[in-house]
N, C-alpha and C positions, 0 to 999 in steps of 0.2 A: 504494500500500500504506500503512496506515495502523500507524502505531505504538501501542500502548498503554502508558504507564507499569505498570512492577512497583504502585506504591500505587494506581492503580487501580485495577487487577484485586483488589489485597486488597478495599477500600472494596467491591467488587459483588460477592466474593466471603462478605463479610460483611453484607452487606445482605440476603442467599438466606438466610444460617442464620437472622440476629437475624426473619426472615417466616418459617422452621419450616421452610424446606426445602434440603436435603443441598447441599455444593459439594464439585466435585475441581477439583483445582490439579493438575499436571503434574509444576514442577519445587520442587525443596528448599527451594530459596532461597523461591518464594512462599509455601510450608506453613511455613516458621519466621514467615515477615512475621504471617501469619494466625493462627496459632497464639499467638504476644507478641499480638496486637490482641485474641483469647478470651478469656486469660489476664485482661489488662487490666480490660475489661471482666466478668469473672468468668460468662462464660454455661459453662455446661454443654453440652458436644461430647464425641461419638465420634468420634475417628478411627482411619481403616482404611487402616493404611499397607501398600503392595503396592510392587511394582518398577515399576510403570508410572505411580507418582503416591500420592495421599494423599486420600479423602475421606472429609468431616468431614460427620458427622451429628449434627444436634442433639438434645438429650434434651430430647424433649417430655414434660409431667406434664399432666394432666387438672387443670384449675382447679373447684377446688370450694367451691362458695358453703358458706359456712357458718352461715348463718343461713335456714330454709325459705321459701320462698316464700309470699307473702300476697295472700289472694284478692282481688281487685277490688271 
């Protein structure tokens, strides 16, 4: 059986949002580690805290050039 450290699971839990896609964590203690580390780093998450765990959706925005595109 293999163990995983508590900060790992943050780090791969935070590497899913900072790539656009949702994570759940289980227990408290890893959703506050995770949570101080969004914080930190200022990204924008939803989280959707339930009795069976916490999962963090990140808020995606449509990236918009702002300058038109030029023909060839």
């Amino acid at each position: 059986m293999r163990i995983i450290t508590q900060r790992r699971v943050v780090n791969q839990k935070l590497q899913q949002i900072m790539n656009g896609y949702s994570a759940y964590v289980e227990t408290p203690k890893i959703a506050r580690l995770l949570e101080k580390e969004i914080q930190q780093l200022q990204l924008h998450v939803h989280q959707d805290k339930t009795d069976l765990g916490t999962w963090f959706i990140p808020d995606c925005e449509p990236i918009i050039d702002e300058q038109p595109l030029q023909p060839h």
